[in-house]
ZAMARGU-4260 file (C-alpha; in steps of 0.2 Angstrom, whole numbers, plus 5000, padded with zeros to 4 digits):
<rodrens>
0) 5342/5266/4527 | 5336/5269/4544 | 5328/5254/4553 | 5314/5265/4562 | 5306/5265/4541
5) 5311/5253/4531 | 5294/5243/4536 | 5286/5257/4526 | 5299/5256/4513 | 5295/5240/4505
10) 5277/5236/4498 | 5269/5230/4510 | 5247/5236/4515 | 5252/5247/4529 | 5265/5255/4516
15) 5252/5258/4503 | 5239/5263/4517 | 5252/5275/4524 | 5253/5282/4504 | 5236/5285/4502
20) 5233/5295/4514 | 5251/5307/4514 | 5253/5306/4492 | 5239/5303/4483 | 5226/5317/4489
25) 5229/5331/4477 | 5229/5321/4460 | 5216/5310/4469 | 5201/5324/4471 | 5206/5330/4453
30) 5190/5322/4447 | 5182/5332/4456 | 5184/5348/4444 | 5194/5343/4428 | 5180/5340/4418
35) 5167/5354/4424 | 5182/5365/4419 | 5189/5357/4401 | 5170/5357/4396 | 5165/5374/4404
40) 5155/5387/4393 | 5158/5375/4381 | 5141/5366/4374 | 5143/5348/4378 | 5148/5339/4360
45) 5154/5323/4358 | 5172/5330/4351 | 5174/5341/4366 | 5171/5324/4377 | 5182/5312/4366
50) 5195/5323/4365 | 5195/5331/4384 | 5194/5312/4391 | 5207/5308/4378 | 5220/5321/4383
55) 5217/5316/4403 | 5223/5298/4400 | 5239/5300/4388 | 5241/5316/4402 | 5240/5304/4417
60) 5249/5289/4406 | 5262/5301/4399 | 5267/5316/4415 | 5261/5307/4430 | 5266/5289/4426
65) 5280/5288/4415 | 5290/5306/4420 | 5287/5304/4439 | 5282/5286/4444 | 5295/5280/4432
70) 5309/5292/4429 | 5310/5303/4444 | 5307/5290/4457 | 5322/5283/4448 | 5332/5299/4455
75) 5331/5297/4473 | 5345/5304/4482 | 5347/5290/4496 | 5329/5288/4498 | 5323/5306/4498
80) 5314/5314/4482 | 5307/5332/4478 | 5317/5346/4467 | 5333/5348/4479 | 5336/5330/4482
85) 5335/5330/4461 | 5348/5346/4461 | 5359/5338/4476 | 5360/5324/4464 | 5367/5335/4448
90) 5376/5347/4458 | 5391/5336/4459 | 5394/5338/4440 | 5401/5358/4444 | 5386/5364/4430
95) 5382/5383/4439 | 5365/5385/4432 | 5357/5370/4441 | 5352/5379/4455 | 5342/5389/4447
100) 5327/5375/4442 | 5328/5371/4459 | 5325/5387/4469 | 5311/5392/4455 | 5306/5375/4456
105) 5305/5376/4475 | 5295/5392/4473 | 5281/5388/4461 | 5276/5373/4471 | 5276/5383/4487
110) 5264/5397/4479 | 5254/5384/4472 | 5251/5378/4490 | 5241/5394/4494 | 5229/5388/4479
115) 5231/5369/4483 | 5220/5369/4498 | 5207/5382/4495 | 5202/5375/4478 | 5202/5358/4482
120) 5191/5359/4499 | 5179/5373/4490 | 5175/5361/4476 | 5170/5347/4486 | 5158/5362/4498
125) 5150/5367/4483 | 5143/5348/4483 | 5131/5354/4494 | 5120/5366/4481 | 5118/5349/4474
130) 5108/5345/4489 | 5101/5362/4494 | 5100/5374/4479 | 5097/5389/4489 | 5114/5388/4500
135) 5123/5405/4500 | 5140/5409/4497 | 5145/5417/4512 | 5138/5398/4519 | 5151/5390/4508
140) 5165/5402/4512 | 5162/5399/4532 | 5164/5379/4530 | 5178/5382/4519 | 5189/5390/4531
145) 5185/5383/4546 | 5189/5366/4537 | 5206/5374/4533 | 5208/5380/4551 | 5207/5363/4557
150) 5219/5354/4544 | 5234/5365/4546 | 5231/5364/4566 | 5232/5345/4562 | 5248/5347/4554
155) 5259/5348/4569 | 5253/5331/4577 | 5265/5324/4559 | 5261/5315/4546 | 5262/5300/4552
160) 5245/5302/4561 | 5242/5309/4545 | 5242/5294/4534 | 5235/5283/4548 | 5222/5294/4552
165) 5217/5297/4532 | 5224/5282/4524 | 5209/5271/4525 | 5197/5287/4519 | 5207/5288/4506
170) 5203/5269/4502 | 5187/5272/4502 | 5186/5288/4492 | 5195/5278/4476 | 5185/5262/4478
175) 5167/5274/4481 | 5174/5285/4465 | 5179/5271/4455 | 5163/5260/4460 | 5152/5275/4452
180) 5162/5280/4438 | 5160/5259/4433 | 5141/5261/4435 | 5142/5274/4423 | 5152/5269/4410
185) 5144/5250/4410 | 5129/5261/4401 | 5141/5270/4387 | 5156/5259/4385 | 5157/5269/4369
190) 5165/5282/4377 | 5181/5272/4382 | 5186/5276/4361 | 5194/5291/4371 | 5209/5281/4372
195) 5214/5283/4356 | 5227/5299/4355 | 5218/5304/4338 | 5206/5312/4347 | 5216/5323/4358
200) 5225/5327/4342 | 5206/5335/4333 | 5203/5343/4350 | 5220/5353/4351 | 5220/5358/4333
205) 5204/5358/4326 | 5192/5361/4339 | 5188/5380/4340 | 5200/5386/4354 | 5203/5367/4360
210) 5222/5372/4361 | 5217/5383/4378 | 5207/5368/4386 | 5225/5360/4390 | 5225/5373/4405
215) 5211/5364/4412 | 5216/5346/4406 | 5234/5348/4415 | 5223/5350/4432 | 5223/5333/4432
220) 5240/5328/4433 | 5244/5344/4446 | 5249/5330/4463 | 5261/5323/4453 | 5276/5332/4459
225) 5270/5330/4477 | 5271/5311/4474 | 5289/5315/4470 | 5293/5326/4485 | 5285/5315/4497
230) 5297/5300/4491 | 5305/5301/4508 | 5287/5296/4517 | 5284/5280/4510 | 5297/5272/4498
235) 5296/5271/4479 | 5288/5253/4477 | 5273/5258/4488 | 5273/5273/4477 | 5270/5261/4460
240) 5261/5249/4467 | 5250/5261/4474 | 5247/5271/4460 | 5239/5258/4449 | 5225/5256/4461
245) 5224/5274/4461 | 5224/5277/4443 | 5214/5263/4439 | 5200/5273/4450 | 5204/5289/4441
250) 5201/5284/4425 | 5184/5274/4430 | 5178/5290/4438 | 5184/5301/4422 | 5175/5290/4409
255) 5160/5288/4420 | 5157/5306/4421 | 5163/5308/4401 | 5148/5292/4400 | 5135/5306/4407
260) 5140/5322/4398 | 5138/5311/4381 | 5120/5309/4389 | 5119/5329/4388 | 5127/5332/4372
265) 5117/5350/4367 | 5118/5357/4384 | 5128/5369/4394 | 5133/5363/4412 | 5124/5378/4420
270) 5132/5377/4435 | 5131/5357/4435 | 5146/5347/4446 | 5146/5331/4434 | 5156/5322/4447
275) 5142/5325/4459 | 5130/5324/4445 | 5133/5304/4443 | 5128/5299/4459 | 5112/5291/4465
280) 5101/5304/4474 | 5103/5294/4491 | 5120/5295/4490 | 5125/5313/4485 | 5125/5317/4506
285) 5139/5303/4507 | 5147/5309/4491 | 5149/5326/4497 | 5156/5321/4515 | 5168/5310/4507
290) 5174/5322/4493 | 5175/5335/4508 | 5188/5322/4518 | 5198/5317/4502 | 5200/5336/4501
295) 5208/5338/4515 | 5219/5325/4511 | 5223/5333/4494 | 5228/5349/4503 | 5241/5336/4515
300) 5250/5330/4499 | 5256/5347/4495 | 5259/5355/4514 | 5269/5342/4519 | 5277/5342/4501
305) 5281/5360/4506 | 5289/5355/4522 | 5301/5341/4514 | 5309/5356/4501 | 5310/5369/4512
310) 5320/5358/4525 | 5330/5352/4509 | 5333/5371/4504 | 5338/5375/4524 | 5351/5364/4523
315) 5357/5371/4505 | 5357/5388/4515 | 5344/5394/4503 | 5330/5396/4516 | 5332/5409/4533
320) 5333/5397/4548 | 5317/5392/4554 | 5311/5380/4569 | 5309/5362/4562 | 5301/5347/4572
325) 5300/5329/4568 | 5286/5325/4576 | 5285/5307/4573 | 5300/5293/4570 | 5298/5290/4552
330) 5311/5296/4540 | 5305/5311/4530 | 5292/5317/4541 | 5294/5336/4548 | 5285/5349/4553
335) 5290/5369/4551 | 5278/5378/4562 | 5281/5395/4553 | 5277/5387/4534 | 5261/5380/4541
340) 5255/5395/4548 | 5262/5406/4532 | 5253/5393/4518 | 5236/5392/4531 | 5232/5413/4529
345) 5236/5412/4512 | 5222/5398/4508 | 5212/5409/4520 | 5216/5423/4506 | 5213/5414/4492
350) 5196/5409/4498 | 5190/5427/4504 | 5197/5432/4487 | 5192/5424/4474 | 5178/5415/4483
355) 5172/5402/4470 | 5181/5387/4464 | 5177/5393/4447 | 5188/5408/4449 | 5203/5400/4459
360) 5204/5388/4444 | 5211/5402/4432 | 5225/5406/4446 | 5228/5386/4447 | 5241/5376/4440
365) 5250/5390/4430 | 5265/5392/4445 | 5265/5369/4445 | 5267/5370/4425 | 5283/5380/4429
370) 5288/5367/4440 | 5289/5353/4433 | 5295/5360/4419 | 5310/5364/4430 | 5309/5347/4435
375) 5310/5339/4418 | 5327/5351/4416 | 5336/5342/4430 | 5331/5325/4425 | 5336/5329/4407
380) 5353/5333/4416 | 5354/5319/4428 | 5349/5305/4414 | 5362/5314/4401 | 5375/5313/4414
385) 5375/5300/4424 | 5367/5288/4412 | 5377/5292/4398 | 5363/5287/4384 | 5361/5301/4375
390) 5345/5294/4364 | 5336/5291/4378 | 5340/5308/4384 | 5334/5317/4371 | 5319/5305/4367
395) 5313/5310/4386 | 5320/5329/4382 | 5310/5330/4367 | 5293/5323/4374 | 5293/5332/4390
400) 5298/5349/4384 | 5288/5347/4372 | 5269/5344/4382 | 5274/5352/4397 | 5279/5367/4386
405) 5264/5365/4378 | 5255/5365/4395 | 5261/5380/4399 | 5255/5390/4384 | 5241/5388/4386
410) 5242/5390/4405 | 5248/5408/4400 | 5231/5413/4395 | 5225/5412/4416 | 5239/5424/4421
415) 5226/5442/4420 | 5212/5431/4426 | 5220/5426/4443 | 5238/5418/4438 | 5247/5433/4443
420) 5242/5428/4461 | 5252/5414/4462 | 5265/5422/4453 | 5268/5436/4464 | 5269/5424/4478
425) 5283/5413/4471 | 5293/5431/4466 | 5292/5435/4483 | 5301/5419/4487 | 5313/5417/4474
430) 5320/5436/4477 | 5321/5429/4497 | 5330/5413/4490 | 5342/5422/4477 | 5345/5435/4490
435) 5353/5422/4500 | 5362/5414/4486 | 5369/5429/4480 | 5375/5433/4499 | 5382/5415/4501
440) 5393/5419/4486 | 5401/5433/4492 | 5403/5429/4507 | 5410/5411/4501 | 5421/5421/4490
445) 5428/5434/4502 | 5430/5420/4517 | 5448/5417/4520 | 5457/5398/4529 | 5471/5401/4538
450) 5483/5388/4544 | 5482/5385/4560 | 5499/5381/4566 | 5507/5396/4561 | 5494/5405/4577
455) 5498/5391/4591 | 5514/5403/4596 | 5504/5419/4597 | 5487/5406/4607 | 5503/5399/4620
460) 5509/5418/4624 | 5491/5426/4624 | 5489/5414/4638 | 5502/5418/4648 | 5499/5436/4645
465) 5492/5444/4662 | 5492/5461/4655 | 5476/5456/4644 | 5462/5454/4654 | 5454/5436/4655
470) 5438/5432/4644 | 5434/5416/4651 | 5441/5400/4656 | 5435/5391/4641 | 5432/5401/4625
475) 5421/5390/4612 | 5422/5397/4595 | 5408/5390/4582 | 5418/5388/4567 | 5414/5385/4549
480) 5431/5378/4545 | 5430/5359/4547 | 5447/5352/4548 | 5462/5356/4562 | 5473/5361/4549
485) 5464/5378/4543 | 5454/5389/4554 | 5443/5404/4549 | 5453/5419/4549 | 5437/5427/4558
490) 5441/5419/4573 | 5459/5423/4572 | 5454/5442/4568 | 5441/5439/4584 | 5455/5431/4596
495) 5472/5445/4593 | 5463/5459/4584 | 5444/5466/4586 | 5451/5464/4605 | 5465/5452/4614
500) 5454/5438/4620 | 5463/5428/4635 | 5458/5413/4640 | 5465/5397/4648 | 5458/5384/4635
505) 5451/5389/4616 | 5440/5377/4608 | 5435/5378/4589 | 5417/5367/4586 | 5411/5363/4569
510) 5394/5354/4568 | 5389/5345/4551 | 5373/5340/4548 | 5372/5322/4537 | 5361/5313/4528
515) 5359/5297/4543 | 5343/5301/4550 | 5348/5299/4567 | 5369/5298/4568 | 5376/5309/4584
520) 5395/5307/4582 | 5410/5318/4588 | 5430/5321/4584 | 5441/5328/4593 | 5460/5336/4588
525) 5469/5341/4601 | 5479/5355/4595 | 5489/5360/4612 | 5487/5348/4625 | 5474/5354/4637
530) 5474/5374/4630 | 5467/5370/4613 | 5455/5357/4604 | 5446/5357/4586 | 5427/5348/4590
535) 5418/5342/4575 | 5401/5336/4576 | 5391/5326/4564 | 5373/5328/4568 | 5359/5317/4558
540) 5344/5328/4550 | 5334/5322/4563 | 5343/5323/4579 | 5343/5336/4591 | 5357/5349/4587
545) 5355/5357/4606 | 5373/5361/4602 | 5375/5367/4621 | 5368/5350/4628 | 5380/5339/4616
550) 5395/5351/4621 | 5395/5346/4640 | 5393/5330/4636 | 5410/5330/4627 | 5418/5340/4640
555) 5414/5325/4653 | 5418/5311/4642 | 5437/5322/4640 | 5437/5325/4659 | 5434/5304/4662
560) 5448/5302/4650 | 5459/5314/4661 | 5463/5328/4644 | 5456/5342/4651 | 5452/5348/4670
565) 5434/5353/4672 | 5438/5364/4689 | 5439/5380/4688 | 5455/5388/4687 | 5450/5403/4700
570) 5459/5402/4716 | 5444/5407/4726 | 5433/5394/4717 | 5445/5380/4713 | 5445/5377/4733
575) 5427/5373/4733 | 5427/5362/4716 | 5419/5374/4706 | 5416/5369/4688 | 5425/5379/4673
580) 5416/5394/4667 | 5414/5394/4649 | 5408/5409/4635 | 5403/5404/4618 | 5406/5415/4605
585) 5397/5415/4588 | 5404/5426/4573 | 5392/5436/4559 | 5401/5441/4545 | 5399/5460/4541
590) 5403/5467/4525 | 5416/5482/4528 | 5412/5500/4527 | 5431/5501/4519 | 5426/5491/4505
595) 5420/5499/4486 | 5404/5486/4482 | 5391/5488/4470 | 5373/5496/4471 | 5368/5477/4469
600) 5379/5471/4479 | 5376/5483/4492 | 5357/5477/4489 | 5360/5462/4491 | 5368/5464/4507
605) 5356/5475/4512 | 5341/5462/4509 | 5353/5449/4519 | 5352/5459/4534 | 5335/5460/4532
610) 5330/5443/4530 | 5343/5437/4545 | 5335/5448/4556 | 5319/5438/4555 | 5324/5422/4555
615) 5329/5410/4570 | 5346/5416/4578 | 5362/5406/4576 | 5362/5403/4596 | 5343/5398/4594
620) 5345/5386/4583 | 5359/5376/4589 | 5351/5378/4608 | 5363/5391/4614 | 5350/5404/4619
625) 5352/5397/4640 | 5372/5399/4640 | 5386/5412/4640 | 5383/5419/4623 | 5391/5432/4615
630) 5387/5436/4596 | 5401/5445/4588 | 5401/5457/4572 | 5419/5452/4560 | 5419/5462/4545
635) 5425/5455/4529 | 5430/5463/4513 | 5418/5460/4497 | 5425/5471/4487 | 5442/5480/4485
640) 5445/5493/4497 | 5440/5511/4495 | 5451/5523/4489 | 5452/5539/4496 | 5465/5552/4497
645) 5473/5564/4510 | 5487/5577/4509 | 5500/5583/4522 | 5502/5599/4526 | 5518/5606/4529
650) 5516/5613/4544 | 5533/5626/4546 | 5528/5632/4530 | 5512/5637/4533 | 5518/5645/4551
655) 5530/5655/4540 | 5518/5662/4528 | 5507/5666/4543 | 5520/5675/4554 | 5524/5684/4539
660) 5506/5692/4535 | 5504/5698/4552 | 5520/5705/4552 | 5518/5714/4533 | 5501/5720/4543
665) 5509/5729/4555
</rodrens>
C-alpha cells in the first residue's frame, strides 16, 4: 500500500471524516424520501408504518450491512472495490461469462447517476414549500440546477477537497437527523415493535398491494454499492466503523418520522415531507439548508463512484480512452473530465424532465436493483471459488437472490412510469462496452506473435540497404507484444512489407500499466547491439504516461552508459553535434477488405471505428501528440479470405476465331 494513503486506510477520525463526506451521502439523504414514498397515496395505518419501518431495517441490516459492509469489502482487490475490482478478482478462474455482470453492472450504476443527483437535491429544495407554501416550481427547478452546475464544477478540484470540504457537514447532518429522529421516537417508543421481521412479512403479503411498496422500501439501501466502489478512498475499517454511527442515525431518523405518521394514522400526506414534518418550526430554515448540503454530498458518493469503474473498465479496455486526472495524492481518487460533464447534462435532464422528486422516484432505483444483483453474482462466484465452502455459498446465494430478486419485481412495475429512462441510458452504454468487447475478441484472436530472431537477418541487411530510402535515424515502434522473444507480426508487415522502412536503429516499446499507484520502472533487451532494443515500461495507474517525455529519458541514461550514440548520424549535422532524429510510429489494426466476415461482425467493426473515432488518440494519450508521429493503418484478417474467381482467356484462340470471321466476311 502506497504510503501517500495509508494514514486514511486505518481507522483513524480523519479517516472516518474523510468517509463521510466521499461514501455516505447517498444512503445518508435516503431519509429524506423513503418513507413519503413507501406510505404515498396510501392512508396512514399503523400496518403500512410497522411493516414499511420493518422492511427498512432488516433492508439496511440485511443488503447494506451484511452483503457490502461485510461480504464485499471482504473482496478488495489490493485495496480497490467496485464491480471490476470484484470481476478482476474472478477472472482468473478462466469462467467466460463473468464479464458480463461487470459491464452491466458498470452500466446500471452509471445510468443511475443521471437520477442520483437530480432526486436527491430536488427532495431537499422542495423543503422550502414547507416554509413558503406559495413557492413555484419553475423556482425549484432554477435552485436545483444551478446547485448542480456548481457541484460537478467542484468535481475537478478531487475528492479529497471533497471529503475535507463536506466531511464535517456530513457530521453534522447524522447527529442533527439523529438528534430529531430521538426527539420523536422518545414520544412513541411503541413504534420501535418495527423490528420485528413479522411485520414486514403482513406488509408484503397481506397488505393490499404491499408487495409493490418494496420499490420504495429498496431506496434506502440505494448508496450501498458506492460505499463498495469507493473502497479505494478511504480503507475498509473506516468504512465499518463509520457505518455504525451512520446507521445508528438512519434508523433514529426512520423511527422518528414512523413516531409521527403513527400521530396521523387516518390521513393522507397531501403533499407533507415527514422528514421535514418532524422538525421544530424554528428549525425547518436550518433543516432545509442542511438537507440541501447533504444532498450534494449524496450526489458525490455516486460521481466519484462513477470515476473509480470507468477508470477500472479503461484499463480492462472496455471503455474508449478518455483524459483521466488525479487531482490529488490519495490512492483512488481521479477525475474524467468528460464523464463529469456527460452525468452533469443528464441531471440537468432529468430535472427539466420529469421536474418533481415524486416523478423521478418511479425512474429511481430500477437500473441500481440491476446492479447489485449483478453484484451478488460475482460474490456468489468469488466466495464459491476461492473460499471453497460451499454451505456458506449457497446460504449467501439463496438470501440475496432471493430479496434482491424480490426487489426488482417489484422495481418492474416503475419501468412505463419513468424506468425506461434509466434504462435506455445504460443500453446505450452496454452496446458501447460490448462493442469493444466484441472488437477486442477479434482482434485478440486474429493478432499474430512472431519470433523475433528469425527477422534480425532481414533488420541487419535492411540497414545496410542504400537502395531503400531512409525513414529516420531511430524508428520507435509501440508494440503490444511484451517480451524480446515474440514481436507483433504488425510491425514486421509495417517494417519489410506495407513499405521497406530503413532505419539506422529500431526500437520496440511496450508500456504496462500496474496496480502500484506510483511505480515508473523500465527494461531494456538489447536485440542487436546499438541497431535494435525491446523497451518495456511499467507505469503505475497514477503516473504520468507522457510516453514521449519517459522515452528521452531512457535514451540518455543509454547514451551515459555508452549503448547507443545520441548524435546524428548525418554528415552534415553530425559535424555540428546534432541530436539523432527519431519518428514514432503507432499501428491500428484494420480489418481486411479480403476477408469473408459476418453482418455482425462487420457491425461490430463498424461501431468500433465509430467509437475510436471519438475517443482520445493513441498518441494523445501516451503524450505523443508534440513528436514525430506517424499513425499507420495494418490490416488484419478476421475472417477467412474471400473467394473469388477468374478465368484465363486463351488468347491465340480467340485471335484465331477472330481472324477467321473477318476473313468468312469477306
Amino acid at each position: 500500500m502506497d504510503s501517500k494513503d495509508s494514514r486514511y486506510q486505518k481507522v483513524s477520525a480523519a479517516g472516518i471524516l474523510i468517509a463521510m463526506g466521499i461514501i455516505y451521502g447517498d444512503i445518508g439523504t435516503s431519509p429524506l424520501y423513503t418513507l413519503r414514498f413507501i406510505v404515498g397515496d396510501h392512508v396512514i395505518t399503523e400496518d403500512l408504518i410497522f411493516g414499511g419501518l420493518s422492511c427498512v431495517f432488516w433492508t439496511l441490516a440485511l443488503i447494506t450491512t451484511i452483503k457490502y459492509v461485510y461480504l464485499a469489502l471482504n473482496a478488495d482487490n489490493k485495496g480497490e472495490g467496485g464491480i471490476f475490482a470484484l470481476y478482476a478478482l474472478v477472472r482468473r478462474y478462466k469462467a467466460q461469462w463473468v464479464i458480463f455482470p461487470a459491464i452491466i453492472g458498470c452500466c446500471t450504476l452509471i445510468a443511475d447517476g443521471f437520477i442520483t443527483p437530480a432526486i436527491s437535491v430536488t427532495s431537499a429544495i422542495e423543503g422550502l414549500r414547507s416554509l413558503n407554501p406559495d413557492i413555484t416550481e419553475q423556482t425549484i427547478i432554477t435552485i436545483v440546477i444551478a446547485i448542480l452546475l456548481a457541484l460537478f464544477l467542484f468535481q475537478q478540484f478531487g475528492s479529497n477537497v471533497v471529503g475535507k470540504t463536506f466531511g464535517p457537514v456530513m457530521l453534522v447532518w447524522f447527529l442533527f437527523i439523529g438528534s430529531i429522529g430521538l426527539f420523536h421516537l422518545v414520544g412513541n417508543v411503541s413504534v420501535l415493535k418495527a423490528l420485528n421481521p413479522v411485520y414486514a412479512y403482513h406488509l408484503l403479503v397481506e397488505y393490499p398491494g404491499g408487495f409493490w411498496i418494496l420499490g420504495a422500501v429498496f431506496l434506502c439501501t440505494t448508496g450501498a454499492e458506492a460505499m463498495y466502489s469507493d473502497l479505494g478512498h478511504c480503507g475498509k475499517s473506516n468504512i465499518r466503523v463509520g457505518w455504525i454511527f451512520v446507521k445508528i442515525c438512519l434508523l433514529l431518523s426512520y423511527f422518528g418520522q414512523g413516531a409521527w405518521l403513527l400521530e396521523h394514522q387516518g390521513t393522507k400526506l397531501e403533499g407533507a415531507i415527514p422528514f421535514f414534518e418532524i422538525m421544530p418550526q424554528a428549525l425547518l430554515f436550518f433543516g432545509v439548508i442542511i438537507a440541501t448540503m447533504a444532498t450534494i454530498i449524496a450526489s458525490q458518493a455516486l460521481i466519484s463512484g462513477t470515476f473509480t469503474l470507468v477508470n477500472e473498465a479503461m484499463k480492462l479496455k472496455l471503455w474508449p480512452a478518455t483524459l483521466v486526472r488525479y487531482p490529488s495524492q490519495l490512492k483512488g481518487q481521479i477525475y474524467i473530465p468528460s464523464i463529469n460533464w456527460i452525468l452533469m447534462f443528464g441531471c440537468i435532464l432529468v430535472v427539466l424532465y420529469f421536474k418533481e422528486s415524486d416523478a423521478m422516484q418511479s425512474a429511481y432505483g430500477l437500473a441500481i436493483t440491476f446492479d447489485m444483483l449483478m453484484t451478488t453474482s460475482l460474490l456468489v462466484y468469488y466466495f464459491s471459488t476461492s473460499k471453497k465452502s460451499t454451505v456458506r455459498t449457497s446460504l449467501i446465494a439463496l438470501a440475496f437472490f432471493s430479496i434482491e430478486g424480490s426487489f426488482l419485481i417489484s422495481n418492474l412495475s416503475k419501468f412505463s412510469h419513468g424506468g425506461w429512462f434509466s434504462f435506455t441510458i445504460a443500453f446505450i452504454f452496454f452496446l458501447m462496452m460490448y462493442i469493444l468487447l466484441r472488437a477486442r475478441i477479434l482482434r485478440d484472436r486474429h493478432t499474430e506473435f512472431v519470433d523475433l530472431k528469425h527477422y534480425v537477418p532481414l533488420i541487419q541487411d535492411l540497414q545496410v540497404d542504400t537502395s531503400v530510402p531512409k525513414e529516420a535515424t531511430n524508428l520507435v515502434y509501440m508494440a503490444v507484444a511484451n517480451s524480446k522473444r515474440y514481436i507483433d507480426s504488425n510491425i514486421i508487415y509495417s517494417i519489410f512489407k506495407k513499405r521497406p522502412k530503413r532505419a539506422d536503429v529500431y526500437w520496440f516499446v511496450h508500456v504496462d500499466t500496474v496496480d502500484s499507484p506510483y511505480t515508473s520502472k523500465y527494461s531494456v533487451d538489447t536485440i542487436i547491439p546499438k541497431k535494435c532494443f525491446f523497451i518495456r515500461i511499467k507505469l503505475g495507474f497514477k503516473s504520468d504516461h507522457r510516453v514521449n517525455l519517459l522515452f528521452n529519458k531512457i535514451l540518455h541514461d543509454m547514451a551515459n552508459s555508452a549503448e547507443i550514440d545520441m548524435t546524428s548520424h548525418y554528415d552534415s549535422l553530425q559535424k555540428h553535434s546534432m541530436p539523432a532524429d527519431f519518428k514514432f510510429i503507432i499501428l491500428h489494426s484494420l480489418a481486411s477488405v479480403d476477408s469473408e466476415i459476418s453482418t455482425f461482425d462487420n457491425l461490430i467493426i463498424q461501431g468500433y471505428r465509430f467509437i475510436k473515432k471519438h475517443s482520445l488518440s493513441t498518441e494523445e494519450m501516451y503524450g505523443l501528440e508534440l513528436a514525430n508521429v506517424e499513425v499507420e493503418r495494418v490490416p488484419i484478417m478476421v475472417g477467412p479470405p474471400a473467394k473469388v474467381r477468374i478465368k484465363r482467356e486463351k488468347e491465340d484462340a480467340e485471335r484465331e476465331k477472330e481472324m477467321r470471321y473477318h476473313g468468312h466476311s469477306d
